[in-house]
C-alpha positions as CSV (number, residue, x, y, z in Angstrom):
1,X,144.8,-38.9,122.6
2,X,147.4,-39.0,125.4
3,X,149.8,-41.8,126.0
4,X,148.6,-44.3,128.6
5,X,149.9,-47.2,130.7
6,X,147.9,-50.5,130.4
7,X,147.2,-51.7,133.5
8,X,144.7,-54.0,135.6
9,X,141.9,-51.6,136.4
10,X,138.8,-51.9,138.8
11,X,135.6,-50.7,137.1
12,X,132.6,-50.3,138.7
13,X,131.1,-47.7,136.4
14,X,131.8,-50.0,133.4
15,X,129.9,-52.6,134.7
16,X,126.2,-50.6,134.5
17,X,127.4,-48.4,132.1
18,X,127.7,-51.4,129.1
19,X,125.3,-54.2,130.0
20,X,124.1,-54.3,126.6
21,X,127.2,-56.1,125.5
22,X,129.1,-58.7,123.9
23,X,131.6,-61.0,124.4
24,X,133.4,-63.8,122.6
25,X,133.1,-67.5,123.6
26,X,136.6,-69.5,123.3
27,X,137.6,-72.7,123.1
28,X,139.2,-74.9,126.2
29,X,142.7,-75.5,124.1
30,X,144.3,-74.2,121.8
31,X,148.3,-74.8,120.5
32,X,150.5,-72.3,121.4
33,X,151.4,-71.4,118.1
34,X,147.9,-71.1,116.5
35,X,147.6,-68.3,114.2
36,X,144.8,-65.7,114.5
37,X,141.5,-66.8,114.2
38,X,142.2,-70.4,115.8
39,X,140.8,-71.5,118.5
40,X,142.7,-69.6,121.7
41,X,142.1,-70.9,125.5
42,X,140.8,-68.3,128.2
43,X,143.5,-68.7,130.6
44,X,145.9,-67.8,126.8
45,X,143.9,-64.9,126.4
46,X,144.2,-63.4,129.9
47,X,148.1,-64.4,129.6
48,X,148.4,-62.9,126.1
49,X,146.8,-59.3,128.1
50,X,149.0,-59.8,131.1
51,X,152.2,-59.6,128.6
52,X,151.2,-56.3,126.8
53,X,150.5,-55.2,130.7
54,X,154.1,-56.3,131.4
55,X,155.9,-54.8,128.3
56,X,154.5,-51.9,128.8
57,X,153.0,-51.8,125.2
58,X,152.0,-47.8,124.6
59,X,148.7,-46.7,123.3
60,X,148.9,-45.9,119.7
61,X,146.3,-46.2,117.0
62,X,148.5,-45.8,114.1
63,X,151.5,-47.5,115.9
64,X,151.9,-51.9,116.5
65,X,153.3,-54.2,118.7
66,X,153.7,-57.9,118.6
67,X,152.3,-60.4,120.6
68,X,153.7,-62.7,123.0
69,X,155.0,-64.8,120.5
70,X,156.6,-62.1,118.5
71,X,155.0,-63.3,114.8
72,X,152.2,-61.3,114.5
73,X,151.4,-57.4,115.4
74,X,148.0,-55.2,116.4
75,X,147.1,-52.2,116.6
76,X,148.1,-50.9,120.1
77,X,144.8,-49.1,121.2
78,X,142.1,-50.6,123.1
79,X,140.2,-52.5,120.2
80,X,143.7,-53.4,118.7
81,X,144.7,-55.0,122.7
82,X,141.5,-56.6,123.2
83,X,141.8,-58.2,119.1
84,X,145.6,-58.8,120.3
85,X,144.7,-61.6,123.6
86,X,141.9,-62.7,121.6
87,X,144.3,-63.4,118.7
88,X,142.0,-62.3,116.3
89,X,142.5,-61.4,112.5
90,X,143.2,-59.6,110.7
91,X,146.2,-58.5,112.4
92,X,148.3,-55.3,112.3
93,X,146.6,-51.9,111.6
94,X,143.8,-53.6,110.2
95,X,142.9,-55.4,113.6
96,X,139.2,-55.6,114.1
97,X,137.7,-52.0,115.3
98,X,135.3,-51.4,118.3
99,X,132.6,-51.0,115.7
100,X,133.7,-54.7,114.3
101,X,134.0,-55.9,117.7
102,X,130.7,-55.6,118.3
103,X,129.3,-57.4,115.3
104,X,128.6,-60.5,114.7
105,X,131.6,-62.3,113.1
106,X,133.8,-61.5,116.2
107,X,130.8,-61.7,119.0
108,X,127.2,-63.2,120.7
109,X,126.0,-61.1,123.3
110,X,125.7,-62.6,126.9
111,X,124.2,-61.8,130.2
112,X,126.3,-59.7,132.1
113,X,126.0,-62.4,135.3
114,X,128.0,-65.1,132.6
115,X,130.9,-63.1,131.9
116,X,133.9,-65.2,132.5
117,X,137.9,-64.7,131.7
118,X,138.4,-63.9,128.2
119,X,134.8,-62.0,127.7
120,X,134.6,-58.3,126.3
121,X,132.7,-55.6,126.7
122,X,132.2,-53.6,124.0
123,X,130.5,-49.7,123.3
124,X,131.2,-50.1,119.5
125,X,132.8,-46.8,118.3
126,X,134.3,-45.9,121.4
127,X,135.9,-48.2,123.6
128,X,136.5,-51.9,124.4
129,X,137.6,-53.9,127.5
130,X,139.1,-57.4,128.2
131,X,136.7,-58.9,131.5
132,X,139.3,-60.5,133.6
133,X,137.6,-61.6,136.8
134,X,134.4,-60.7,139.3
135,X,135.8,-58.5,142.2
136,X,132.6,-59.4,144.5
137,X,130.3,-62.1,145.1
138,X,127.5,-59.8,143.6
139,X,129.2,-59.3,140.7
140,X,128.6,-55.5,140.6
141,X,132.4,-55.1,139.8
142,X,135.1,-56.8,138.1
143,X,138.5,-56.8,137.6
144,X,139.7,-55.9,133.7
145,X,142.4,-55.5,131.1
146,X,142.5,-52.3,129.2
């Protein structure tokens, strides 16, 4: 796969194309130095995504890069980014995959009309995105980290 820049994207193909999705619920505080698995805040996650955006982290799937606090490392494709803001273990190149993104231990599935900072959407084997914010009122298109 080619090298890509992360970036804020709008989807509105996304939005129809994986309502059958899930998303992880976080908690409201977290400490700054929490290690994976521990309770992380939304507005951490969406700054933990906005400071891969603003490194410029490359995609790799067989390559790492720390996150913002420079301890711990993921895998720098989309499931590795996505298990990077979440700060979700394991960590490195055994980050959680698409496939275990979708399952149970990592998500609970929600209605697409709930979706709120910090949310993914998942098409397990394939791809994975980071739900930012609603771009309308009619929430037919969002704003997301990828």
């Amino acid at each position: 796969m080619s090298t890509i820049n992360r970036r804020t994207v709008l989807r509105s193909a996304l939005a129809s194309a994986m309502i059958a999705t899930a998303a992880v619920a976080v908690s409201p505080a977290a400490p700054a130095q929490a290690a994976p698995n521990d309770p992380i805040s939304r507005a951490d996650v969406i700054d933990r995504a906005q400071n891969w955006v603003d490194r410029n982290i490359q995609y790799s799937q067989s390559g790492t890069a720390t996150g913002p606090d420079g301890v711990y490392s993921w895998r720098r494709d989309c499931s590795g980014f996505v298990s990077m803001a979440l700060k979700l273990g394991p960590t490195g190149l055994s980050a959680p995959n698409t496939t275990a993104l979708a399952g149970s231990t990592y998500s609970s599935g929600i209605a697409k009309a709930n979706m709120k900072a910090g949310d993914y959407l998942v098409d397990a084997g394939n791809h994975v995105v980071l739900f930012h914010k609603w771009a309308n009122a009619d929430h037919t298109q969002f704003w997301l980290y990828e």
